[in-house]
C-alpha positions in Angstrom: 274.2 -160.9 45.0 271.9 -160.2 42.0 272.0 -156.4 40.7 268.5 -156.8 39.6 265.6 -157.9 42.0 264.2 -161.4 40.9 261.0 -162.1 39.1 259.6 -163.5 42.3 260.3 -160.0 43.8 258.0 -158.1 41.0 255.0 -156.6 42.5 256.2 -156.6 46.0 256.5 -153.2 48.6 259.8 -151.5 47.7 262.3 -150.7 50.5 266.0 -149.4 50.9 268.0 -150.9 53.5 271.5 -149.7 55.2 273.1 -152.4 57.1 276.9 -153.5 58.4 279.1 -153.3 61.3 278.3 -151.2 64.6 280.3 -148.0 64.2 280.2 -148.1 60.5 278.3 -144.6 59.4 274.8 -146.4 59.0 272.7 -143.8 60.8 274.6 -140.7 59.1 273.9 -142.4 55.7 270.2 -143.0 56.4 269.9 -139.4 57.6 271.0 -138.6 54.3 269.2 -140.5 52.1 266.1 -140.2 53.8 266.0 -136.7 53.4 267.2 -137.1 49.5 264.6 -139.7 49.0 261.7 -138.7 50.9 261.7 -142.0 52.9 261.3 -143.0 56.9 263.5 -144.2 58.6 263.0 -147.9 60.4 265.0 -148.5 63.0 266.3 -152.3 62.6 267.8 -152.6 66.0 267.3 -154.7 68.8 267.8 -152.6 71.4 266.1 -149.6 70.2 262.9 -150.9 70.4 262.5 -150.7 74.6 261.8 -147.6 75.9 264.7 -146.0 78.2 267.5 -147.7 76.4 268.8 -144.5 74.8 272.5 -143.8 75.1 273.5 -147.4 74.8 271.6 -148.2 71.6 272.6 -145.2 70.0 269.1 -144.1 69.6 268.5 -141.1 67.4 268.3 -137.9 69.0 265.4 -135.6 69.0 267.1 -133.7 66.6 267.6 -136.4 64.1 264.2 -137.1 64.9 263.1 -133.7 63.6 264.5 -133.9 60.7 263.4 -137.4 59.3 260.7 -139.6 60.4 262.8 -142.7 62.4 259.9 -145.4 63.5 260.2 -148.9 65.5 262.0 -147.4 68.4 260.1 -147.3 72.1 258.2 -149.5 71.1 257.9 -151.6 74.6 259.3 -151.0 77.9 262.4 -153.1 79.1 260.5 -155.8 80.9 259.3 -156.7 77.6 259.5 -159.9 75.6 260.0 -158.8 72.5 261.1 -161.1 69.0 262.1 -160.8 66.0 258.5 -161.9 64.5 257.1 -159.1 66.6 259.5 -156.7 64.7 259.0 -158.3 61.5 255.0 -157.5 62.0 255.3 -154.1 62.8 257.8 -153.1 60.0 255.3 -154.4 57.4 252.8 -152.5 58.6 254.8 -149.7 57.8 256.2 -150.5 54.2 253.0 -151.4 53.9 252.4 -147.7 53.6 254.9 -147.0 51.1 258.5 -147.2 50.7 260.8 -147.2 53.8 264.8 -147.0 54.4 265.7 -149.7 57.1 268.5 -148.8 59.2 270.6 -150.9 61.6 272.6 -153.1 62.4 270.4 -156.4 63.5 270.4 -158.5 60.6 267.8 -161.5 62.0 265.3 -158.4 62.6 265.4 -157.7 58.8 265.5 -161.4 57.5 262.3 -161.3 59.7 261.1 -158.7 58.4 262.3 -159.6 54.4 261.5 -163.0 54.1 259.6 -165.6 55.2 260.8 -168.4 57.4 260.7 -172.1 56.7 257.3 -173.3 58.3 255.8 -170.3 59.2 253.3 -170.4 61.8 254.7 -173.3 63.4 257.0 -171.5 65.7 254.0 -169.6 67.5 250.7 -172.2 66.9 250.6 -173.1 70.5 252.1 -170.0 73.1 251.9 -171.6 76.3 253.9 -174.7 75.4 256.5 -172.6 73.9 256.6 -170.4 76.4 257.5 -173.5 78.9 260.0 -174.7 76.7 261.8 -171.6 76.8 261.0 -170.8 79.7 263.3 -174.7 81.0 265.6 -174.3 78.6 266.8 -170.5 79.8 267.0 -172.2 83.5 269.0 -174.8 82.5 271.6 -172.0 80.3 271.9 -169.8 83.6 272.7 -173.0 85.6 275.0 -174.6 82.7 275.9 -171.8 80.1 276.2 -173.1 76.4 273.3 -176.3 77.3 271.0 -174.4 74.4 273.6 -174.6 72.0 274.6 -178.0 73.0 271.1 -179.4 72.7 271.2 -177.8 69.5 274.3 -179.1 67.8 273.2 -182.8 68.6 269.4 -181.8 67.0 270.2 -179.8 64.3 274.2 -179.4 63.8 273.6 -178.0 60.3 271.7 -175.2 61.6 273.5 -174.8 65.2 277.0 -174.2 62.5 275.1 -170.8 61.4 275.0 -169.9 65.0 277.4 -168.4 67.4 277.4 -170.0 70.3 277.0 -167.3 72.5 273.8 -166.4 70.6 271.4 -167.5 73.2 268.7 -166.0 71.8 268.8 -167.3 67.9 270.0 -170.8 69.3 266.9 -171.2 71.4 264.4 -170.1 68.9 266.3 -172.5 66.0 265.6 -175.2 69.0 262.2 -174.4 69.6 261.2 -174.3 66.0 263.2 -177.8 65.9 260.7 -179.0 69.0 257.6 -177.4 67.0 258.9 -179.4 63.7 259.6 -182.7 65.3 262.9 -182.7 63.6 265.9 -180.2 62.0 264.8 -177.4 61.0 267.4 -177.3 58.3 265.4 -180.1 56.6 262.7 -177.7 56.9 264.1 -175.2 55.4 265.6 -177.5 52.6 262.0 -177.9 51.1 260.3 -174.9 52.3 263.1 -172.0 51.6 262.8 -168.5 52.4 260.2 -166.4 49.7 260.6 -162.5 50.0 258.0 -160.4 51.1 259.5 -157.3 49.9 261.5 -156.6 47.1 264.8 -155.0 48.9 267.6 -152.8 47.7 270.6 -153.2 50.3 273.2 -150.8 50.8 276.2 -152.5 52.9 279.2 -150.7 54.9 281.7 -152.5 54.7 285.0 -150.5 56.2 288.3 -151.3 56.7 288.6 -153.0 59.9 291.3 -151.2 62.0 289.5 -147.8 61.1 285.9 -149.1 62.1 287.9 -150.8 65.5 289.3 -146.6 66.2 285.4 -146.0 65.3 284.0 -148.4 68.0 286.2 -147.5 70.7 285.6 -143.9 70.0 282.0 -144.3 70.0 281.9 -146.1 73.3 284.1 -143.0 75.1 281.2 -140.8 73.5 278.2 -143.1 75.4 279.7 -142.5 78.5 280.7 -139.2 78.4 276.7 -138.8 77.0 275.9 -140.6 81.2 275.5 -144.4 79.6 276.5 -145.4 83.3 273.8 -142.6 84.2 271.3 -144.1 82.6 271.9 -148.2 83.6 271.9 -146.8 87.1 269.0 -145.5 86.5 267.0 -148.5 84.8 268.2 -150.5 87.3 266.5 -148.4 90.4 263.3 -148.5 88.0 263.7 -152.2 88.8 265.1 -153.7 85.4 268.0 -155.5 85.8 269.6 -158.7 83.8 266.7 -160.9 84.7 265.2 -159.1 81.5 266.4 -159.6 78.5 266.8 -156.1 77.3 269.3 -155.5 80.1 271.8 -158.7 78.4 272.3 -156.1 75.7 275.9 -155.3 74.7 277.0 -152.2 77.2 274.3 -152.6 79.6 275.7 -155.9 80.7 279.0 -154.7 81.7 278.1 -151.7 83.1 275.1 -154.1 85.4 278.3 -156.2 86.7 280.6 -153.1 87.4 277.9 -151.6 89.2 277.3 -155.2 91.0 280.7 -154.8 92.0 282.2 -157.5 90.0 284.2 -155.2 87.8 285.6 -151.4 87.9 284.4 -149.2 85.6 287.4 -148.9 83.4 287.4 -152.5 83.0 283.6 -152.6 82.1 284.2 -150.2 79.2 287.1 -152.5 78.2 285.4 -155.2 78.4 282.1 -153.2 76.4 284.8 -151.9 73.5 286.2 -155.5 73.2 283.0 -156.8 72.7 281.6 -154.9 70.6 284.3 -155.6 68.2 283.8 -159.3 68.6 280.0 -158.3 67.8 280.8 -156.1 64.4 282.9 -159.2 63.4 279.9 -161.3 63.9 278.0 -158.7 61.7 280.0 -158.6 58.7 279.8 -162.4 58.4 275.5 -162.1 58.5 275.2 -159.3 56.2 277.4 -161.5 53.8 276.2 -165.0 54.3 272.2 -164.7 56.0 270.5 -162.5 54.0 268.8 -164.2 50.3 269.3 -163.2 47.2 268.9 -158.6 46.8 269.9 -156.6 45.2 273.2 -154.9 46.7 275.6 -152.2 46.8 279.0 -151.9 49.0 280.4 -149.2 50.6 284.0 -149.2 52.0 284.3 -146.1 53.2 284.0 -145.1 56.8 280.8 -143.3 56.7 281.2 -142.8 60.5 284.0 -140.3 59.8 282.4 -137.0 59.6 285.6 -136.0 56.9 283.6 -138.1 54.8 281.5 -136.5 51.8 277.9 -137.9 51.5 277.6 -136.0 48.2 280.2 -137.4 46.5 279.9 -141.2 48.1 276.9 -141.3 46.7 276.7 -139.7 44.2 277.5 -143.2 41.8 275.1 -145.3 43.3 272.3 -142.9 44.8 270.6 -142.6 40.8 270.7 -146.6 41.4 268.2 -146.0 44.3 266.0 -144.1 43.0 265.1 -145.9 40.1 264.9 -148.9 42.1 262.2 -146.8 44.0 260.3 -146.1 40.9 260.3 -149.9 40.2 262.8 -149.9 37.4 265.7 -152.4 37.0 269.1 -151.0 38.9 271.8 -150.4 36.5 275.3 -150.7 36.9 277.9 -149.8 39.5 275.9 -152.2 42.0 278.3 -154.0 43.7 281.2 -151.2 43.7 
């Protein structure tokens, strides 16, 4: 990545972004640095933007709350539909009130959000007809799971590669936006290519993997001995359940089936800390490979350990920052 934004970044809204692995510090760093640079926080997570799903998302508490400004969460209630274009609109409406420090760990909600997408329009001209389409192609992945990725591969196998196949969600939108296209997106995107709409500065955690693993599964013992089970007993009594996509989240998945009786409980959480693993995985490879050109900076430490020193992690790369804020070229150190 570039240590300077590009000349087609010049005049744009400034904002900071932390991003990398679940587990990896990102919300302690935030905290910091938003209190350092006089910033908001926007949430950049998935799950954080229904209304109930608290312990599980790893919402931040009222007390973080009090401290620094943290926006995009409750936005909608579970039974929600809720995309990343919908995000995307809603975080530019906040940078568009001055500079912001994104925070989380959903990558395709801050591409959204970033950058423009090949053909934009296209994927939402006509509503009802893509509502239909996804409306089929869902019933056909409950009765046959891995059809949307399938149907994918043999439309568009360049961009169906950059997908995992368990991602349900990004497969069907790359198909639908194939459908609104008439052909490959990927051609698409080959003469209409992502343009920025901010210029971004992105700070990436980037741990060693066996202590961010310890850090997951620690993490997931904290959820539910915070009543994570508590609280997906409770949604589902409020009538949400995994017909609704909010409830398909990592963690309140397992924890629908154990209370289905289809698992026990210590098996759910296994299953949860396994996955989650499997998802961080999936994270590092986005935040390396799917974002454009930014400028960047690494992190290796384990922010997430609170034996860590903020002060002196950042103390290198935090002048970087702030002179990106004030519009100025970053110096050196970037990628470090």
């Amino acid at each position: 990545m570039n240590a300077d934004a590009t000349d087609e970044m010049i005049g744009l809204p400034r904002a900071l972004a932390i991003v990398g692995p679940t587990a990896s510090g990102k919300s302690r760093l935030a905290l910091w640095l938003a209190q350092r640079l006089e910033l908001p926080v926007l949430c950049c997570d998935s799950v954080q933007v229904y209304r109930g799903l608290d312990i599980g998302s790893a919402k931040p508490d009222a007390a973080r709350r009090g401290r620094v400004a943290h926006r995009l969460i409750d936005l909608v209630a579970p039974d929600a539909e809720f995309s990343a274009g919908d995000y995307a609109a809603a975080a530019l409406a906040e940078v568009g009130e001055g500079p912001a420090l994104f925070a989380g760990g959903t990558g395709f909600y801050l591409r959204a959000a970033a950058w423009t997408h090949s053909g934009e329009g296209i994927a939402d001209a006509d509503d009802v007809t893509r509502g239909a389409f996804t409306g089929e192609w869902e019933r056909r992945e409950r009765e046959q799971p891995g059809c949307v990725h399938a149907a994918l591969s043999r439309t568009d196998p360049e961009t169906a590669a950059t997908i995992h196949p368990r991602n349900v969600v990004r497969a069907l939108r790359a198909l639908w936006l194939c459908e609104a296209h008439g052909g490959p997106v990927s051609a698409l995107r080959a003469v209409d290519p992502p343009r920025p709409r901010l210029a971004l500065a992105l700070v990436v955690l980037e741990p060693e993997q066996v202590a961010l693993d310890r850090a997951i599964d620690a993490r997931c013992d904290a959820m539910m001995g915070a009543g994570f089970l508590a609280e997906v007993e409770m949604l589902r009594e409020a009538g949400y359940d995994a017909r609704h996509k909010s409830m398909r989240s990592l963690g309140y998945r397992q924890l629908l089936d154990h209370l289905a009786g289809h698992h026990s409980l210590a098996d759910a959480v296994a299953a949860i800390k396994l996955a989650t693993r499997h998802y961080a995985r999936r994270q590092r490879t986005y935040f390396k490979t799917q974002l454009p050109s930014a400028s960047r900076i690494s992190i290796t430490a384990s922010l997430w350990d609170p034996a860590v020193d903020l002060a002196e992690e950042t103390a290198a790369w935090l002048p970087n920052l702030q002179r990106f804020l004030a519009g100025e070229r970053m110096g050196g150190g970037v990628n470090a």
